[in-house]
C-alpha positions in Angstrom: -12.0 -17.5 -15.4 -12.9 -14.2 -15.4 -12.8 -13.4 -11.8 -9.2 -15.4 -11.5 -7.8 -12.7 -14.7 -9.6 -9.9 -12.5 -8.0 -10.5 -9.3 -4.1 -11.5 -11.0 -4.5 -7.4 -12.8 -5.8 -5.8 -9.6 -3.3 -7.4 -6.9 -0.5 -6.7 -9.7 -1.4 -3.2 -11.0 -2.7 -1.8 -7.8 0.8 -2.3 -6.0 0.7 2.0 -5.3 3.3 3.0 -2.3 1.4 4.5 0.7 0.9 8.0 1.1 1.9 9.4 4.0 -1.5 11.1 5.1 -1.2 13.6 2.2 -4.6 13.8 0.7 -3.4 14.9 -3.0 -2.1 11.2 -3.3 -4.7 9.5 -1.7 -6.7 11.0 -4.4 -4.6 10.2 -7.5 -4.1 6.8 -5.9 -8.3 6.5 -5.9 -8.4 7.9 -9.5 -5.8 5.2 -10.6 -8.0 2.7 -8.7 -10.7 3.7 -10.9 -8.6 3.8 -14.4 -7.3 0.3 -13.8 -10.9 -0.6 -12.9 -12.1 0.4 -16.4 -9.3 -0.7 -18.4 -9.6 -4.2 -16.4 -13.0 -4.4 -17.6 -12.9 -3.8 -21.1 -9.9 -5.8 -21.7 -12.2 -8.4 -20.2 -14.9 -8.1 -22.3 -12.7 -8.2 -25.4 -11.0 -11.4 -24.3 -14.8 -13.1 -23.7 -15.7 -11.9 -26.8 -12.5 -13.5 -28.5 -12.5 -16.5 -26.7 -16.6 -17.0 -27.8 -15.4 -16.0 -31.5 -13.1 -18.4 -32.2 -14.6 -21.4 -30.2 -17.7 -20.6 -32.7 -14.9 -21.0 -36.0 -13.9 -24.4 -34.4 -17.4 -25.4 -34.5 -18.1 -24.7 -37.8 -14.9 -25.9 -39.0 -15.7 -29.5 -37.0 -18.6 -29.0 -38.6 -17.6 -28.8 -42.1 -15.1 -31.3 -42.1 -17.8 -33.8 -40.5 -19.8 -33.2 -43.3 -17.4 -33.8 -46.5 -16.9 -37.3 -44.8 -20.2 -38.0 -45.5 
């Protein structure tokens, strides 16, 4: 899942025009490259981390209501 939500922000965000052999935007290209890179990876650890969260208040919700219908 997380390699799917990877690839779908890298082939959207990384759409940069080409430069035209001037090294100045080869550069900034390469430093948004590396932004995108970061940002990609944190978002993605905070989605893990939500998704873990609130499948662990389901189970204790299943769990409580299994237990008042005892």
């Amino acid at each position: 899942m997380e390699a799917v939500i990877t690839q779908l922000v890298f082939d959207h965000a990384l759409r940069l025009p080409k430069g035209h052999g001037d090294d100045s935007e080869g550069k900034q290209n390469a430093n948004i490259v590396g932004k995108v890179s970061n940002l990609v990876t944190s978002d993605l650890a905070n989605i893990t981390t939500a998704k873990n969260s609130l499948f662990l208040c389901k189970l204790i919700l299943l769990l409580h209501l299994l237990k008042r219908r005892d």
